[in-house]
N, C-alpha and C positions, 0 to 999 in steps of 0.2 A: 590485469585479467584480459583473456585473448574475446573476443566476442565474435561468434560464429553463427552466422543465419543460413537455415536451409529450408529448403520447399522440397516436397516430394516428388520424382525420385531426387531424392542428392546425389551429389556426383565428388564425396569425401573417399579419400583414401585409404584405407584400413592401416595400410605401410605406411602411411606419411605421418598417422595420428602418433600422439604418445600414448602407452598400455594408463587409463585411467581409471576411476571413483569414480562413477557420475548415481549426486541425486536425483530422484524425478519426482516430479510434481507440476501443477500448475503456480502453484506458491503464490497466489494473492493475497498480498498482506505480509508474507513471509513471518507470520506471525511465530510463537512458542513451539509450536509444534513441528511449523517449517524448520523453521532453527535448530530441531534436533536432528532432526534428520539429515539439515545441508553440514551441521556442525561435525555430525556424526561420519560422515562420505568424506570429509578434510581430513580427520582424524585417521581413520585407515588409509587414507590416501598417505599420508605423510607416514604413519608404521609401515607401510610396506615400499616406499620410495616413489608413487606413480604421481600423477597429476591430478587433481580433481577437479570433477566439474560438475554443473548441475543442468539440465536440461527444463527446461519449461516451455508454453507454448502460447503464441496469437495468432490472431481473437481470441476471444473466451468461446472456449466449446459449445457453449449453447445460440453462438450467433451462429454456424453453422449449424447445428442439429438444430436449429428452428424451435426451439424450448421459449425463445426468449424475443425480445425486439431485435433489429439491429444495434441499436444504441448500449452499450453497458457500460456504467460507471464502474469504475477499478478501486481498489483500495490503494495496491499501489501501482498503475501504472507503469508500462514497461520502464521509461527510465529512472525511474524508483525503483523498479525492482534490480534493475544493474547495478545503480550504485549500492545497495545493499548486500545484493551478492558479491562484489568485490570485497567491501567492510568487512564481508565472512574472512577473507583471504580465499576465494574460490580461484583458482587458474584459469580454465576455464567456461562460459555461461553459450549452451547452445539454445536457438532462440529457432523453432520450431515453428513453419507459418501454420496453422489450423484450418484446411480446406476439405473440402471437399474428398478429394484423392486422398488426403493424408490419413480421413475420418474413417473412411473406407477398408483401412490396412487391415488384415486378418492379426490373433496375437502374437503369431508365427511371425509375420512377414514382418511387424511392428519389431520385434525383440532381433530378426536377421537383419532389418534395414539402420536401426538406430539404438542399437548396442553393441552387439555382435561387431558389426560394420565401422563402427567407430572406435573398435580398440576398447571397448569397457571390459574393466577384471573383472570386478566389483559392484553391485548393484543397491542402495539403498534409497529406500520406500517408506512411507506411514502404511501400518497393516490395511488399511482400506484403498490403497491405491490400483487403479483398474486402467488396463489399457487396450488395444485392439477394436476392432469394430463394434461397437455399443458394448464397451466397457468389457469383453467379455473374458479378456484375458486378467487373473487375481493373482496377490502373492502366492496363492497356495498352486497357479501354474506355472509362477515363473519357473520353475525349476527341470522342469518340464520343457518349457520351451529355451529353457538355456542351452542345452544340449551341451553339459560339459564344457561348455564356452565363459563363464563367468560365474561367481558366486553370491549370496546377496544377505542383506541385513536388513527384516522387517522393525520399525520404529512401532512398539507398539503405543497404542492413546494415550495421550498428554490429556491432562485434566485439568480445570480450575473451578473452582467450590461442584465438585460430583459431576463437570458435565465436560463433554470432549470441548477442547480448544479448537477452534474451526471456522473458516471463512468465516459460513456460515454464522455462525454467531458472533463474530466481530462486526459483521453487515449488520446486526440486528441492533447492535450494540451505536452505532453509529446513526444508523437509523433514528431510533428512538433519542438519539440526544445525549447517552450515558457516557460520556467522555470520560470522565473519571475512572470508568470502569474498565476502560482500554488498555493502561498500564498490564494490566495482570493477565492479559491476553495475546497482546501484542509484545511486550516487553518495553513499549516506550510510546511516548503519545502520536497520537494520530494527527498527522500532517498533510499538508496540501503544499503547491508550490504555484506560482505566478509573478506577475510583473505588475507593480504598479503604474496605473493607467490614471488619465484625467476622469474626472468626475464632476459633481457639479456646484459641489466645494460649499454645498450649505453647513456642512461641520463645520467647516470656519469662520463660519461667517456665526454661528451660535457660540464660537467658542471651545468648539471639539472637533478638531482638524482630524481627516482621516485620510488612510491608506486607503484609497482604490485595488484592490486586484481580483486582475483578471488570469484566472485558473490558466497554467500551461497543458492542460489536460485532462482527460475526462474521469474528475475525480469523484466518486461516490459521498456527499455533500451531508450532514446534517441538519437537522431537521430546521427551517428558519427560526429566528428568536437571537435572544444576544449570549454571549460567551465570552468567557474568563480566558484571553489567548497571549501567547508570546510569537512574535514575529521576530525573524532574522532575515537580516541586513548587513552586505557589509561584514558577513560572518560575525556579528556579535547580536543578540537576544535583548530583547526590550518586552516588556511586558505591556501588556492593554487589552480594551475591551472592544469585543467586536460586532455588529451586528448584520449578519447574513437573512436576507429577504427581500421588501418590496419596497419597502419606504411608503405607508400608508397615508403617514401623516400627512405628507409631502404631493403626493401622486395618487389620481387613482386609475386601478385598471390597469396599476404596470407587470409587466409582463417579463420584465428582464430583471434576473436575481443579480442582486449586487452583493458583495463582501465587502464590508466597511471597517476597518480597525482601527482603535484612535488609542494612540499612543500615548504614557505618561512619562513627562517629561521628557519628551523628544519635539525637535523641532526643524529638522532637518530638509532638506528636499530630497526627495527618492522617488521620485518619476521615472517611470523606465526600467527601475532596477527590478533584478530577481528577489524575491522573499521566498521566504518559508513562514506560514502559518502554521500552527502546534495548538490544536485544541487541549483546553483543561478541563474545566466546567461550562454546565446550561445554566445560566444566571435567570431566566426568564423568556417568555415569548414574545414574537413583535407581537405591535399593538398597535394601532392608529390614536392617536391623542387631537385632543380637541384643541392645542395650540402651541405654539412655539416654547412659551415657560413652559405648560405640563411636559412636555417634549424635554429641555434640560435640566427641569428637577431628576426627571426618570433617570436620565441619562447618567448625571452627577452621582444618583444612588448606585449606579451599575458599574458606576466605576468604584466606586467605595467597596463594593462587594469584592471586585476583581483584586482591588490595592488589596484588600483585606488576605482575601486567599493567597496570591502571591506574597504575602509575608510572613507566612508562615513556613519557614523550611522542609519538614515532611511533606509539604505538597511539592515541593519544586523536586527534591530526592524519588517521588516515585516514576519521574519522567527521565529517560536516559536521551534524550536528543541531544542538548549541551554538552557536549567534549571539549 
């Protein structure tokens, strides 16, 4: 897959492009819905011989429009979102910077500077996708402002149990802790990625050695408390129990969230290395405990819980991340 970054004006070729598909969205998450849409732009891409691609954008729109903080947590952060889009089989992913100028474009200028401009046939969308200066250009003007230049395919709403599939409610979903719930939205569990770091190794020292990591990016977090997780290392999956928070028992007044994961039947040294975290289930909330025993009895039950869920194969089948 080609990856192409531009800032407004660009300075692309209209001649030098190849005639393309391109989806558009922001795609965080690249959730069920995204996936029809970008699955949908490959397809006709490949029926009619062009290339396809799919266009997204950073920052997140609302750190410029002032809607929000500077700071925003991503579901999936940009290089999450590349390797995904590849995994589609996308050709290629253009990567949009979100400024100021770019925010500014009329729907006119938006659809001559970054379709038109870039060789797009073919145009597909979720029916709610809006673009031009405060959103004001809709599917029902793309057509309008195509001018005979390209044609397009509205994706209409993806649903799950009556309600649109959508960032939006993936965020809430995560939020609240509902990991389990994220299969049927997202298509497969919700992940983090980072490097195991040193820590301060009182899991080992009680007998539950844990994974330190520390996030490669700024990923939208779950609610603290412990969880039913599988980490990968080393490209292969080991299952264990994590806990994301303060460490009360331990510390007070800490300030700095830690991700702890302790692994069954692993004993390996992996400092340094990349992981992948894959939440399942909320087993429970942190707690402060009145001493080291109350502290690994808990502990010992939360693994029990974890072992327990992990051995039952429909739980592991409704997670697509192991290939």
């Amino acid at each position: 897959m080609k990856l192409i970054h531009l800032t407004h004006p660009h300075e692309q070729n209209k001649l030098e492009l190849p005639p393309t598909v391109m989806a558009l969205g922001f795609f965080d998450g690249i959730h069920l819905g995204h996936q029809c849409v970008i699955r949908t732009a490959k397809q006709i891409a490949d029926e009619r011989g062009y290339k396809s691609a799919v266009m997204t954008f950073y920052p997140h729109p609302s750190v410029v429009l002032g809607k929000k903080e500077a700071h925003v947590e991503y579901i999936t952060p940009m290089r999450d979102k590349e390797k995904i889009v590849e995994s589609l089989g996308i050709d290629i992913l253009y990567v949009i910077k979100f400024d100021e100028s770019f925010a500014g474009l009329l729907p006119q200028q938006f659809v001559d500077d970054y379709i038109i401009d870039l060789n797009v046939k073919h145009v597909v969308a979720g029916f709610d996708y809006s673009y031009g200066r405060l959103g004001k250009g809709k599917m029902e003007t793309l057509p309008f402002h195509a001018r005979g230049e390209f044609t397009q395919t509205v994706i209409e709403k993806v649903e799950y149990q009556e309600e649109k599939v959508s960032s939006t409610s993936l965020r809430k979903l995560i939020r609240n802790g509902e990991m389990e719930q994220i299969p049927s939205i997202l298509g497969r569990a919700y992940t983090v990625e980072g490097t195991v770091v040193h820590g301060d190794k009182r899991g080992r020292q009680i007998g539950f050695p844990t994974a330190n990591v520390g996030l490669s990016d700024e990923y939208l977090l779950p609610p603290i408390g412990v969880y039913a997780v599988r980490l990968k290392v080393h490209d292969e999956w080991h299952d264990g129990v994590c806990n994301i928070g303060y460490k009360p028992t331990f510390k007070e007044n800490e300030r700095q969230l830690s991700i702890e994961v302790h692994l069954f039947e692993f004993n390996k040294d992996i400092y340094d290395q990349s992981v992948t975290v894959e939440w399942h289930i909320r087993i429970r909330e942190e707690k402060k405990f009145n001493g080291i025993d109350e502290l690994v009895a808990q502990i010992a039950k939360d693994k029990k819980i974890a072992q327990e869920y992990f051995s039952s194969a429909k739980n592991i089948l409704a997670f697509s991340n192991e290939k």
